[in-house]
Every structure is written in structure tokens, then in C-alpha cells.
C-alpha positions, -999 to +999 in steps of 0.1 A: +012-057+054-009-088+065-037-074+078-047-038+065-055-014+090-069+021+086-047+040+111-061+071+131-036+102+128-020+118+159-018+152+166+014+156+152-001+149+120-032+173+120-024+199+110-010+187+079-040+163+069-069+187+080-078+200+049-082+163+039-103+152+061-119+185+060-130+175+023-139+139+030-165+155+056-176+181+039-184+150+012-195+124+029-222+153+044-229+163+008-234+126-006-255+118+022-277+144+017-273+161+050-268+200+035-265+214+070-233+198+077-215+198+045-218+238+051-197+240+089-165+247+072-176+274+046-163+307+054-187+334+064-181+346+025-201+311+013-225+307+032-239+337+022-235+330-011-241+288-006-264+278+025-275+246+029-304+246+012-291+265-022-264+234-019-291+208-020-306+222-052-268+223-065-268+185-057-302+178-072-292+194-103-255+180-109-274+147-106-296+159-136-265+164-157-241+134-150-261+110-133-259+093-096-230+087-082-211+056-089-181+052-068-156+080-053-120+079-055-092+093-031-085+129-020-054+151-029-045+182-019-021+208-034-009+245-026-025+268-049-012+308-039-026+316-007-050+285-003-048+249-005-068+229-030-079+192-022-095+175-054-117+142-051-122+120-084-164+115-085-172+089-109-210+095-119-228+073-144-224+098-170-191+115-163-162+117-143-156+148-121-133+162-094-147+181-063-121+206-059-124+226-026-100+257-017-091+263+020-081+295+033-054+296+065-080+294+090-087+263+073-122+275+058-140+268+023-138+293+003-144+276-029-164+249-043-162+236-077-170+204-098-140+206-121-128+184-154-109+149-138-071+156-134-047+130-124-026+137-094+002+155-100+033+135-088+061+146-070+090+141-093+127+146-075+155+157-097+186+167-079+223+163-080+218+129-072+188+108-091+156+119-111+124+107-113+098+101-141+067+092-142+056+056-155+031+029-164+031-008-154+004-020-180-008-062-174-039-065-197-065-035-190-051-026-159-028+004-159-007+012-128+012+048-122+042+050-111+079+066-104+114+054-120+145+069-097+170+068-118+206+077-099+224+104-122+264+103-139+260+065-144+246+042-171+236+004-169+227+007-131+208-018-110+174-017-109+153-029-078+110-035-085+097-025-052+062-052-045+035-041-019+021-057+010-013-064+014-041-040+012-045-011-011-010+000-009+004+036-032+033+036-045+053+049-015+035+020+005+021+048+026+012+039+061+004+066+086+028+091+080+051+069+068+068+060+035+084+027+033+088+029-003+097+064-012+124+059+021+138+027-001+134+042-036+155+074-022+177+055-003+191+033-024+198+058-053+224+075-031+238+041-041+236+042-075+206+015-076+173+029-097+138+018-083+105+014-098+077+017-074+042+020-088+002+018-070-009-015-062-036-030-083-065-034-053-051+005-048-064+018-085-092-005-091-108-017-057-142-006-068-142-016-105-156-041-118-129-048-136-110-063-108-138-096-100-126-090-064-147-130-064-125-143-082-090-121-070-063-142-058-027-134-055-015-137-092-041-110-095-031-085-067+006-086-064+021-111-090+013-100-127+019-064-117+053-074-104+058-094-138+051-066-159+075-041-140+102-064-144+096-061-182+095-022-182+124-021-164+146-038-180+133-025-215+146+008-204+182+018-217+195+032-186+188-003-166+214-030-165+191-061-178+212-085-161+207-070-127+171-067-122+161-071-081+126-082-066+123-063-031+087-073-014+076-061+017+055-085+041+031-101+015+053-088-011+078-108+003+061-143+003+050-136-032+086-130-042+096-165-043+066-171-065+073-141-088+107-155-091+096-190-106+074-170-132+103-153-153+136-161-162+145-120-160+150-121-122+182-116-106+177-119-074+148-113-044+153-093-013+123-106+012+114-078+037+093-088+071+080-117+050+060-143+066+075-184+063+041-195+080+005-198+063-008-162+061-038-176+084-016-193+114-007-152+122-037-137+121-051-149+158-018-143+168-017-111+155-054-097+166-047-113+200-012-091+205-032-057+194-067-063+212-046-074+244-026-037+242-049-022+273-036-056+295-072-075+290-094-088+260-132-080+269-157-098+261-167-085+227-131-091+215-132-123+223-162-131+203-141-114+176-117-139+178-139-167+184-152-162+149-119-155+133-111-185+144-143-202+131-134-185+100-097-198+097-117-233+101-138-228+074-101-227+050-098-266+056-131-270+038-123-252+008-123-277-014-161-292-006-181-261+003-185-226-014-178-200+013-194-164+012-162-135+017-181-130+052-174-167+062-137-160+055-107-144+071-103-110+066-132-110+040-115-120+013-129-150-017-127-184-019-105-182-050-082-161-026-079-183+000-079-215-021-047-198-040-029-187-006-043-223+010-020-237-019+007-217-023+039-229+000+066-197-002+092-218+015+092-246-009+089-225-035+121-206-023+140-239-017+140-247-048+155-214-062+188-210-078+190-169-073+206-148-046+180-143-022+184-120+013+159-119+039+158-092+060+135-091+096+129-067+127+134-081+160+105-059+172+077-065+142+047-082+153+027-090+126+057-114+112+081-122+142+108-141+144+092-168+143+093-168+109+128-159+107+136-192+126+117-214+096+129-193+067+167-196+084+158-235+093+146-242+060+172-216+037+202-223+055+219-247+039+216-228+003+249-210-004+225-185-027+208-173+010+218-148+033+203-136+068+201-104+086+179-094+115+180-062+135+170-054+170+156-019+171+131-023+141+093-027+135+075-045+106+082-009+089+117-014+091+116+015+111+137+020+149+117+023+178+116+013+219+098-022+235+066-038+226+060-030+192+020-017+183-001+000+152+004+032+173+038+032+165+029+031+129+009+069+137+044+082+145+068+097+113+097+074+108+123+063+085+130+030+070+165+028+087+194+034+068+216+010+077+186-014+064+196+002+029+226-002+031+228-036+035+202-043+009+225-017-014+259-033-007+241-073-013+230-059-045+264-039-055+289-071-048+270-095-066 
């Protein structure tokens, strides 16, 4: 997506995220030192056994034994007999850790533990139709986990390499309680198509130091990832090498054209909700649609977009000042910007041989059809291009009513089938 959000959950999705944000309370409490309200979930049972103050001396001695805590990584939760287990990777400076905490079903701590580091276990389908295994994209020192879906009774089967939008993205591209990636990867193997989905880069390594988020641009984040799937995917004998499929989403879609020119191993690139116009000609647009939802803009948001905008004029100096992330849009480099400043996906597309499909909802606000109009302006002469947009959907692909918002995003959704099948039956009569 072009601007990452961190969406609120509904109700509807309480009571199936509590004991996650359950844990990320009771931690943030703990890390900040405040004993007395990491303790408001325990059970009866331990707090007697672990009140606040015998949990301080618990915290002042773990950080006698591994050291202060460096960064913290994200929460998982799995069922584990008659209580669910969430599991937080700690990274100290001498040792890497998991605060596991088990839940009862009145949603109470009844266990806390620091545990050996695990890797989340993933969920691995294997039906009738397609299994999945586990993978690595590897570029350099950076390794990525991720799922092949690999459709069953056939051999030499298409193979699409599924690349994120912006922001931290998972594998599944999770947003809210939605999926766009597992709903593709699942999707298109009731056609016979295998997918390879992974976690985005910024998503693994966002507080390393390995990732000189100074000096990040788009290569960096989306590109070289995308570059290496394409190799692991068509080193694997099940895959037919000749029919190897970008699908981007959003950003991964105006990347697409770019990770097209970069390798000869490309068959073709599907461009979902992918924006024809420079990244920073939306984003007024796109603050201005959701501050205006409540019919007004008061007067702190528009000081918020006064310096957006003062911002988005600060990218027209690149090239003669040096620019802290703060003076930027959306807080991102200079070496970001200067790359994305640069970078024309249009042209870049023009000049491509390749089947390429773009695909856009009528509905999406974060890239309308504005876009579609330039990328059909510009594209349609090429015999290689083909065009589809659809009414109903949102820049999730996903059917929905009206004026399209982030609240819609909080609702559970589907990427819409008939969305597969288009992209399935472009890919299957080529």
C-alpha cells in the first residue's frame, strides 16, 4: 500500500486478537518499568505467586543475565491444550529470548516464561488440491521466510512471485483482518498456478542495522527480494521456468516494471492497484480523502497537510540540499526519495516487450482511476497490454458499498474471485 497505516481492530475482531494485545500490554507495562500494570491480567493464581514487586526483581535480574533490551519483535499466538500461548522474540544484548505467556478462557495469565527463541510456526496447507512448504528468499545477508503453494497431480506448473506494497508487509500482505496474499496464493492454485509469497524485507529487518534504513531505497525494499524469488522459483523442479509471473500489489506494482528490466527470467507482470503517477502527487490527495471522512478538516489537520505539503516541496531540492527523514514525506531518506524522484514506472513499462495486465478497483482510493486513465493512455497502443477494472472493489481487491475508507479495511474480506480468475485464465492462455 502507499501509505502504511496501523489499523484499529473492530469488535468483530476482538475476541480473536485479545490475547495479542493482551501480551503487547502486559509488555509494554513490563519494559517500561510500570510492575503494577503488567500484573492486571494475571489470574488470581499469579499474583499470589508474582505481584508486582516480585516481577520487578524478575526484571532486574533477567537484565543481569542477558543484558538491556535491544529491540522487540512481533507477537504470535498459538493453541496449546486448554490455553493459548502468545510468544514475543526479545532481542537483549546478550541473548535472544521469547516472552511466552499462557492465557486461560477467561483470557487471564496464567503463565509467564522467558523461553529459548523459536521461529513461528507456519501454517502449511496440504489438501486434495495444493501443498505448501516452507521457504527462503536469500539476497546477500538478508533471509526472508516464506510459503511455495504448489497445486497437486500436475508437473511444470506456472508459478506467480507475489511483491508487497509498501510498509512492513508479511507474507499474506496482512491488513486488518485481511489476507490479500494468502486469498491470491489459494486462489490461484484451484487453477493449477503455484505461488511464492514470502515477508517483506522492512517486515524482518526494520530495526537492524543491517537494513541502513538512510540509505534504503526501493531496489533495497521490494526489488532484490523480488529478483531473488524469481531465481528460487524457477530453480525448483516442479515450476515451469518458462512461465514465471510478477504479481505486485500497489507499490509492488510500480516496482514491477522495474523488476522486469532487471532479469531476463520474467514472463510476464500482473500490476494490481498500481499507481501511474509520482508516489508523492497522491499522497495530499490521499490524506485529504481520509481526514475529510467526518465532512470537515479542522484546524490541526490542516496544519498536517500544510506541512506535507511543505514536505513534498522539499523533493524538488533533492539534488542541492541534504534533507533530514523528518523534512520528508512519510519519513522516509533522501536516498529513498531521490530513487522514487527518479524512477518513471510508465516509461519503464512502455518500453517492455512482456505480457503485462493491469488490474484496478473502481472504488480504491489510495490509487484511483486516475491512474488507470494514464497507464490505459500511455499502454494502450502495446498489443503485449491488457486492461480490466471492476466496480465493486477497494485498493484490497476486495467488494464493498460507496465511498471507499481505511474502515473498510477493519472489516474481513476476500480478494474477489472473479479477480483470480481473470489473473488465472491471462496466465493459463498465454
Amino acid at each position: 500500500m502507499l501509505i502504511a497505516f496501523t489499523f484499529g481492530l473492530g469488535n468483530s475482531a476482538f475476541s480473536q486478537d485479545i490475547h495479542l494485545q493482551k501480551a503487547k500490554a502486559f509488555s509494554d507495562a513490563y519494559f517500561n518499568q510500570n510492575f503494577e500494570k503488567a500484573t492486571e491480567d494475571f489470574s488470581p493464581t499469579i499474583l499470589a505467586q508474582m505481584p508486582a514487586e516480585k516481577l520487578g526483581m524478575v526484571a532486574q535480574q533477567l537484565q543481569m543475565q542477558v543484558g538491556k533490551l535491544k529491540n522487540r519483535g512481533d507477537i504470535w499466538d498459538k493453541k496449546e491444550g486448554d490455553f493459548t500461548s502468545t510468544f514475543e522474540p526479545l532481542f537483549f544484548e546478550n541473548a535472544t529470548l521469547d516472552l511466552k505467556l499462557a492465557f486461560d478462557n477467561e483470557n487471564k495469565i496464567q503463565g509467564l516464561f522467558f523461553v529459548p527463541h523459536t521461529k513461528k510456526e507456519l501454517e502449511l496447507v496440504n489438501n486434495e488440491t495444493f501443498s505448501e512448504q516452507e521457504i527462503e528468499v536469500k539476497t546477500g545477508e538478508f533471509s526472508l521466510r516464506g510459503i511455495l503453494s504448489l497445486p497437486k497431480k500436475q508437473s511444470k506448473v506456472p508459478v506467480v512471485i507475489l511483491v508487497h506494497g509498501s510498509g512492513p508487509n508479511d507474507m499474506d500482505e496482512t491488513i486488518g483482518q485481511n489476507t490479500v496474499f494468502k486469498d491470491l496464493a489459494y486462489g490461484f492454485a484451484q487453477h493449477g498456478i503455484a505461488t511464492l509469497r514470502y515477508d517483506k524485507r522492512t517486515k524482518v529487518y526494520g530495526s537492524s542495522p543491517k537494513l541502513k534504513l538512510d540509505e534504503l531505497t526501493l531496489e533495497e525494499e521490494t526489488i532484490e527480494d523480488a529478483l531473488s524469488a524469481v531465481e528460487l522459483a524457477k530453480s525448483n523442479q516442479s515450476i515451469d521456468p518458462n512461465q514465471v509471473y510478477v504479481v505486485g500489489h500497489s507499490l509492488g506494482a510500480m516496482a514491477a516494471p522495474k523488476i522486469a528490466t532487471s532479469t531476463d527470467k520474467v514472463s510476464g507482470i500482473v500490476m494490481l492497484a498500481g499507481n501511474a503517477r509520482p508516489l508523492q502527487d497522491l499522497l495530499v490527495e490521499q490524506y485529504e480523502h481520509i481526514l475529510g471522512a467526518d465532512g470537515t478538516i479542522d484546524e490541526g489537520e490542516q496544519i498536517f497537510v500544510k506541512d506535507l505539503k511543505k514536505q513534498i516541496a522539499n523533493l524538488e531540492k533533492l539534488d542541492d540540499n541534504e534533507f533530514t527523514r523528518q523534512q520528508l514525506p512519510l519519513g522516509l531518506s533522501s536516498s529513498y526519495w531521490k530513487y522514487l524522484v527518479k524512477y518513471d514506472q510508465v516509461e519503464t513499462a512502455k518500453k517492455l516487450k512482456l505480457p503485462i495486465l493491469i488490474l484496478q478497483g473502481e472504488r480504491d482510493y489510495q490509487v484511483t482511476m486516475e491512474d488507470y486513465s494514464i497507464w490505459k493512455n500511455q499502454l494502450q497502443d502495446g498489443e503485449n497490454v491488457k486492461f480490466k477494472s471492476y466496480p465493486k472493489l477497494n485498493h484490497l481487491l476486495m467488494e464493498g458499498e460507496g465511498i471507499s475508507y481505511p474502515e473498510e479495511y477493519k472489516i474481513k474480506g476476500e480478494v474477489a474471485q472473479y479477480v483470480i480468475d481473470d489473473i488465472s485464465d491471462w496466465i493459463i492462455n498465454r
